[in-house]
C-alpha positions in Angstrom: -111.0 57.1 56.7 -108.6 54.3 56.2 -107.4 52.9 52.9 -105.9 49.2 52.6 -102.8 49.2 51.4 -103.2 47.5 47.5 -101.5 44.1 47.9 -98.0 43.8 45.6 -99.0 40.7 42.7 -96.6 39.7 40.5 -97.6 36.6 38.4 -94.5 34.6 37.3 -96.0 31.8 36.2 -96.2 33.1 32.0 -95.1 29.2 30.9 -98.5 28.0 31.7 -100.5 30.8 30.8 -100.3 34.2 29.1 -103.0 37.4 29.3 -104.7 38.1 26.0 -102.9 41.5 24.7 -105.1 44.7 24.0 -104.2 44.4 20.4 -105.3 40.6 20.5 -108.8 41.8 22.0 -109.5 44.2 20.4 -109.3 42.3 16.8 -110.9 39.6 18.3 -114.1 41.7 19.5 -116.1 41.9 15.7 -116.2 38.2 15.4 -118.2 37.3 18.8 -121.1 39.7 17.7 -120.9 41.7 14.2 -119.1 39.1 11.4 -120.1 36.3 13.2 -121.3 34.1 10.5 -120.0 30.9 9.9 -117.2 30.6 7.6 -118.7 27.2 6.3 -122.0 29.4 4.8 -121.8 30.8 1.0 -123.6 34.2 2.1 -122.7 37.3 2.8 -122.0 36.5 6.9 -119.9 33.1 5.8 -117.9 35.0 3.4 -116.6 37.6 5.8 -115.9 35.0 8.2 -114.1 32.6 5.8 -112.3 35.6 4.6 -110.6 36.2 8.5 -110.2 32.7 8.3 -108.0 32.6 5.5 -106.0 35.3 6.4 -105.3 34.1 9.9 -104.2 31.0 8.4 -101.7 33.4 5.7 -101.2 35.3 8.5 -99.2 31.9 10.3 -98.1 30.2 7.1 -96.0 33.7 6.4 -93.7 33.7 9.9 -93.3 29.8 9.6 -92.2 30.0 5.9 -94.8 27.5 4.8 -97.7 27.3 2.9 -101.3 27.9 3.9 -102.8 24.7 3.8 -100.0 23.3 6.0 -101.6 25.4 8.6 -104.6 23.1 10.8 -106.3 25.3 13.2 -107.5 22.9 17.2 -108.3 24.0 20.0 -105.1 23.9 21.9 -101.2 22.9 22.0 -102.3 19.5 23.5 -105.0 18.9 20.8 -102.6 19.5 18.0 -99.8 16.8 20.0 -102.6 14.7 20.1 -103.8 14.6 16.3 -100.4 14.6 15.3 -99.5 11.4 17.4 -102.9 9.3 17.2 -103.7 11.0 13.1 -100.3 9.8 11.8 -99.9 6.3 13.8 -103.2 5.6 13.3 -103.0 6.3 9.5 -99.4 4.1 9.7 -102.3 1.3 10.9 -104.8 1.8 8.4 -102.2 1.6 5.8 -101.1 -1.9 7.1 -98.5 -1.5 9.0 -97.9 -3.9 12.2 -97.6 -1.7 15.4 -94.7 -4.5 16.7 -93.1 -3.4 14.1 -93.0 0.1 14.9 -90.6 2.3 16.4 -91.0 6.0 18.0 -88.0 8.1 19.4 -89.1 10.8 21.8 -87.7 12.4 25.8 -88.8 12.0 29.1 -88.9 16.2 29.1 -92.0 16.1 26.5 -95.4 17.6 27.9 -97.6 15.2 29.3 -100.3 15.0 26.0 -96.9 13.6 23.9 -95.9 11.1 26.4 -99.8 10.1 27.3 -100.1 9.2 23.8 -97.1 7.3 23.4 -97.6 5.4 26.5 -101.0 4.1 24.8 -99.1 3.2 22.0 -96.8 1.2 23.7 -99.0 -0.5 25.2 -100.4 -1.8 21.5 -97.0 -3.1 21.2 -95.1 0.0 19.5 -91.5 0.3 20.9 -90.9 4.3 22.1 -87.1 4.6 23.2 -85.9 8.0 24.9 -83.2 10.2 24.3 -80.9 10.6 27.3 -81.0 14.2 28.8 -77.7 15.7 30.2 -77.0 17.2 32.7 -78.1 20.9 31.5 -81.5 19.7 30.0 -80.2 19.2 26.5 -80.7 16.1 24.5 -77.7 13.6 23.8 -77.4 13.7 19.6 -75.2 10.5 19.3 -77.2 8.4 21.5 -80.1 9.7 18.9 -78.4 8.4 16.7 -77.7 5.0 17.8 -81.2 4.8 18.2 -82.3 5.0 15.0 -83.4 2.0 13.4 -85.1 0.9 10.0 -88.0 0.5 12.1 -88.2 3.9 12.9 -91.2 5.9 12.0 -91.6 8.8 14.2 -89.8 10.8 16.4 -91.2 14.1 18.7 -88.6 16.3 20.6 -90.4 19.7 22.1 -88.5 23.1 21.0 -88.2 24.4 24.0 -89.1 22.8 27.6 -92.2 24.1 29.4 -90.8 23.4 32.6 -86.5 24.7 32.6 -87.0 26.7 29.0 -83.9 24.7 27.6 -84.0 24.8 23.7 -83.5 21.7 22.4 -80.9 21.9 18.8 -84.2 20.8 16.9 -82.4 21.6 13.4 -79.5 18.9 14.4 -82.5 16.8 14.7 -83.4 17.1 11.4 -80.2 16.8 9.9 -79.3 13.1 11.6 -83.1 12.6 10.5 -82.0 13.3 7.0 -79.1 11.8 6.6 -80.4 8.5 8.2 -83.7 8.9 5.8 -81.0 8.7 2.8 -78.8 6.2 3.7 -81.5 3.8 4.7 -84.5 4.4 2.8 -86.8 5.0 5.5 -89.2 7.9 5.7 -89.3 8.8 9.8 -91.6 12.0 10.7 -90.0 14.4 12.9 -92.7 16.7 14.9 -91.8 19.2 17.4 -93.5 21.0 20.1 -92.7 24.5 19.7 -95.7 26.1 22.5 -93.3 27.8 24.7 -91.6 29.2 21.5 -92.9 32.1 19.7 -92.0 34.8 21.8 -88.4 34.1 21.9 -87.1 31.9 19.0 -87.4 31.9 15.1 -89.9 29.6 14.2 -88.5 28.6 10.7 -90.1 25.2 9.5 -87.9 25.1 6.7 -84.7 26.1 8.5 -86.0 24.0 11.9 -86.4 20.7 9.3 -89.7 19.8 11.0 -92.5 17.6 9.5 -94.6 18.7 12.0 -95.0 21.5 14.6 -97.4 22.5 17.5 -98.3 25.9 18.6 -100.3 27.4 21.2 -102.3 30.3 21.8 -102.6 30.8 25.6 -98.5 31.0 25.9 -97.8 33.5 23.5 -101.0 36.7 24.9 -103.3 34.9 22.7 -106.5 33.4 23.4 -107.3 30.1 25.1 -108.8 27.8 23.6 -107.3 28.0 20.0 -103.8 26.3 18.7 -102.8 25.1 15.5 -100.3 22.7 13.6 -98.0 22.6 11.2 -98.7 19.8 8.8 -96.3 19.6 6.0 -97.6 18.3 2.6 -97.5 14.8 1.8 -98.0 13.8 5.3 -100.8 11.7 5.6 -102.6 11.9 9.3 -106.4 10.8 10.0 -108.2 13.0 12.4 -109.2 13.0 15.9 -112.6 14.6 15.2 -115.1 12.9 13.1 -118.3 14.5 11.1 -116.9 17.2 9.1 -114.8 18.5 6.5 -113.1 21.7 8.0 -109.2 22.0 8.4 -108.7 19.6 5.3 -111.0 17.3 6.4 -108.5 17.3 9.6 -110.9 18.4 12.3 -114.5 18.1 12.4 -116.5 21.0 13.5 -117.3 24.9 12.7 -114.0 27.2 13.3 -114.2 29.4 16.1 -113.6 32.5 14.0 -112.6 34.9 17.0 -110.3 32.7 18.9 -108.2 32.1 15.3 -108.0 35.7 14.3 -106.8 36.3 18.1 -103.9 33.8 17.7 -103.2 35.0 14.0 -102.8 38.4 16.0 -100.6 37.3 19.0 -98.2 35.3 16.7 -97.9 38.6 14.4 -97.3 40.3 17.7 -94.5 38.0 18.7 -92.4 37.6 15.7 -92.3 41.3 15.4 -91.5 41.9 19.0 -89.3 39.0 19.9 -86.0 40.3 19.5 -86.4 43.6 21.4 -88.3 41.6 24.3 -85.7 38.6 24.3 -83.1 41.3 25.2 -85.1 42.8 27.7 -85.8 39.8 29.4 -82.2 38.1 29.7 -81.8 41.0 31.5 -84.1 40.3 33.9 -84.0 36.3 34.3 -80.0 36.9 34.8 -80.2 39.2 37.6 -82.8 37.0 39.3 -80.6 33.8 38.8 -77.4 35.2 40.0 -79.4 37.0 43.1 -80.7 33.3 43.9 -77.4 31.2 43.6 -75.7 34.5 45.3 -77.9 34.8 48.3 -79.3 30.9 48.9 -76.5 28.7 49.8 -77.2 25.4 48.4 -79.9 26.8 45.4 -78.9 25.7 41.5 -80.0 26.2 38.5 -82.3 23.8 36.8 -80.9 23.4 33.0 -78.6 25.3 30.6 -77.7 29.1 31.5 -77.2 29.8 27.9 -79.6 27.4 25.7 -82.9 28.2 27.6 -85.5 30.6 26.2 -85.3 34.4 27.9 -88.1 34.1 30.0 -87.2 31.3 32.4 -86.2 30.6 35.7 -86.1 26.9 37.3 -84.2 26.7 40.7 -84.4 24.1 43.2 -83.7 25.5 46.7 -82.2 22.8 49.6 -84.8 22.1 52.5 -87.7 23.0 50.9 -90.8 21.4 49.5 -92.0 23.4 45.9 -95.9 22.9 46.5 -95.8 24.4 50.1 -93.3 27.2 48.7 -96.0 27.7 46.1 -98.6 28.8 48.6 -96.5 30.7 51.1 -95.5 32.8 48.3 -98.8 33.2 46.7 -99.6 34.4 49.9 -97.2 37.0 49.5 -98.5 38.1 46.2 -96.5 36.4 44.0 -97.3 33.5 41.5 -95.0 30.7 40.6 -95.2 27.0 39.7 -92.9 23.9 40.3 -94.3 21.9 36.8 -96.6 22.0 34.2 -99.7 23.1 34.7 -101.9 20.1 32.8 -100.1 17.7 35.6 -102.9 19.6 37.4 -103.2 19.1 41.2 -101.5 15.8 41.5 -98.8 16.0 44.4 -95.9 14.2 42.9 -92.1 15.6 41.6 -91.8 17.2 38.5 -90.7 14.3 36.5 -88.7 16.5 34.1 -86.7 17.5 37.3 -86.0 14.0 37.7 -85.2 13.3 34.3 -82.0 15.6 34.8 -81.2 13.6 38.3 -81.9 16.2 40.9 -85.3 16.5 41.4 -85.8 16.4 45.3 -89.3 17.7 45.4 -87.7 21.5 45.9 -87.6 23.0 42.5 -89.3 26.5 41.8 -90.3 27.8 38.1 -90.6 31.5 37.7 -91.2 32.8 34.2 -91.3 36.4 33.4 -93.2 38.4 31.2 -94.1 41.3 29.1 -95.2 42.9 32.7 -91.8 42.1 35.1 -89.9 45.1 35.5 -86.8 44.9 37.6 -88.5 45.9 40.8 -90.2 42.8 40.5 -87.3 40.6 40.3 -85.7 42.3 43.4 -89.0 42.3 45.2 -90.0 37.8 44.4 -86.2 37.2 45.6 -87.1 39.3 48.9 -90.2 37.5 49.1 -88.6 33.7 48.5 -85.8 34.6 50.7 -88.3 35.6 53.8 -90.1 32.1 52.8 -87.4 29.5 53.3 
C-alpha cells in the first residue's frame, strides 16, 4: 500500500488571524451549553452568567491598570474603532458642536475601520490631517505637533501596525497631547489601536496616556467574534447599537457570555507569556530577515528593524507581484499575506506600503507564531526563494 506523503503547512499569516488556544476552549466550553443563561436575567442561570461577566471584565481592567467599568465588551477590533469614532463625534454633535469646526489628527498606516470612518466625517465637513510617516514606518512627533490646533478634538494613532508591526511611541503621543491640552485649554481625545498588541507589548493605559484603546480577540488565540474597548471615565461617546442597556448603555444587545470569557482568557494568557515568547520570536523573525536580504538581491525590509513587534516580517522582493507570490506559495504549503486582511479580495497595493514610498505591488507579510519553530523559517525562505 502507498501512503501520501502529509503536505508541509506552515501558516504565517498570525496578523490577521490567531487559533483559539486549548486553555481558551476549554474555559469557553460551559457557557455554550451548561451556564448559559443570560447575564441580563435575576435567576439562578443569569446570575452565573453575569458573574463570568464581571470577572472577564476584572479579568481585562487588572492588565490595563484601569477600572472595570472602563472596560466595553463588541464584537470585534473594528467594532470597537467604530464606536469610538462615530460614539464620540457624534456625541461632540449632539452637544452642539459645528463639524466645520472640527479637527481630527490620525495616519495613513491606520486599519481601514479608522480611516473609513474618518473619511465619512470629512465628508460632513470635519478637517482630518495626517501625520507624516518616515521612512521606517514611525510617526513624525514635531510635525504632530505643528498640527495641533485649538480646533482639535480627536486624534487616533494605532500601537502597533497590522501590516510592518512598527510600534508607534504612543506615550510621546500623550505627552505632546498633554502638554498642548494645558497650554491651550482644549480637551483632545487620544484613542489608540492596540489589536496587534497584546502578545508582545505592555498594555499600560495609564503609562500609554490613552483615552481610548481597542483590543481584539482573534489576534491574540482568542475567539472571533468578541473585542472590547477601553473607555476612560468622563468620556462621553453615544452608541452604535440602539435598544438596550448592556455595556453602560454602550452597546445594545445580550453579551455573548462564551466569546468574552474566551478573550478574558487569551489576554490573561498573553500578559503572562509575553516576555518569554517575545524573546523566542526575535529569534526567529531575525534569522528569517537576515536569510531574505542575504540571499535575494534587491529584497528590503518594510519598517523599523528595532521598533516593530517580535512577530513580524514585511519584505518587498524586486520583480515580483505579492498577490501571485501569495498563491504560488500557498501552493507550497505556506500562508502569507501582502495587507490586511479586511481590504478583503480587492487587487490594489497595500496603501500602507505606499505610505512609506516604496510600495511597488511586491511586498510579502509573514507573521510568526506560537507554532514557528526554526525549521519553519528555514523551510518558507526555501520555499520563497524556489518562487521568484
Amino acid at each position: 500500500m502507498f501512503f501520501k506523503k502529509k503536505e508541509r503547512r506552515v501558516f504565517l499569516d498570525h496578523a490577521t488571524t490567531t487559533p483559539v488556544r486549548k486553555e481558551v476552549l476549554k474555559v469557553m466550553q460551559p457557557y455554550w451549553n451548561e451556564k448559559f443563561g443570560n447575564p441580563g436575567t435575576i435567576h439562578r442561570f443569569g446570575v452565573e452568567a453575569k458573574k463570568a461577566l464581571d470577572e472577564s471584565r476584572k479579568k481585562i481592567s487588572q492588565i490595563l491598570k484601569c477600572h472595570s467599568d472602563e472596560v466595553i465588551f463588541t464584537a470585534s477590533g473594528t467594532e470597537s474603532n467604530s464606536l469610538v469614532i462615530f460614539g464620540f463625534l457624534d456625541k461632540q454633535e449632539e452637544n452642539g458642536a459645528d463639524f466645520k469646526k472640527m479637527h481630527i489628527i490620525t495616519t495613513k498606516m491606520e486599519h481601514p475601520s479608522i480611516l473609513a470612518w474618518f473619511a465619512r466625517f470629512e465628508r460632513k465637513g470635519i478637517k482630518v490631517s495626517y501625520i507624516d510617516i518616515d521612512k521606517e514606518g514611525i510617526v513624525d512627533l514635531k510635525q504632530f505637533r505643528k498640527l495641533l490646533t485649538p480646533e482639535t478634538v480627536f486624534v487616533s494613532v494605532m500601537c502597533v501596525n497590522n501590516e510592518i508591526g512598527t510600534i508607534q511611541p504612543i506615550s510621546k503621543i500623550a505627552h505632546i497631547i498633554k502638554d498642548f491640552n494645558r497650554d491651550n485649554k482644549t480637551k483632545i481625545i487620544l484613542h489608540s489601536d492596540a489589536s496587534q498588541a497584546p502578545l508582545y507589548l505592555k498594555l499600560d493605559v495609564h503609562s500609554l496616556g490613552v483615552d481610548m484603546l481597542t483590543i481584539d480577540g482573534q489576534k491574540i488565540y482568542g475567539p472571533k467574534g468578541v473585542g472590547a474597548l477601553f473607555k476612560k471615565r468622563g468620556i462621553e461617546i453615544n452608541p452604535l447599537l440602539a435598544g438596550g442597556s448592556q455595556e453602560m448603555g454602550l452597546r445594545a444587545g445580550t453579551e455573548n457570555i462564551p466569546l468574552v470569557v474566551g478573550l478574558a482568557k487569551a489576554f490573561e494568557l498573553a500578559e503572562n507569556e509575553r516576555e518569554k515568547e517575545s524573546e523566542r520570536l526575535i529569534k526567529l523573525r531575525d534569522k528569517f530577515i537576515d536569510r531574505i536580504l542575504i540571499e535575494i538581491p534587491g529584497s528590503v525590509l518594510n519598517g523599523s528593524k528595532t521598533e516593530r513587534i517580535p512577530s513580524n516580517v514585511n519584505i518587498s522582493i524586486p520583480n515580483i507581484d505579492s498577490e501571485y507570490m501569495i498563491i504560488k506559495l500557498d501552493a507550497k504549503g505556506v500562508a502569507c499575506s501582502s495587507k490586511s486582511a479586511c481590504m478583503g479580495r480587492i487587487k490594489s497595493a497595500s496603501y500602507v506600503i505606499e505610505a512609506l514610498g516604496n510600495d511597488m505591488g511586491n511586498s510579502l507579510r509573514f507573521n510568526l507564531g506560537k507554532s514557528t519553530t526554526e525549521k519553519d523559517i528555514d523551510h518558507v525562505v526555501d520555499m520563497i526563494k524556489v518562487s521568484i
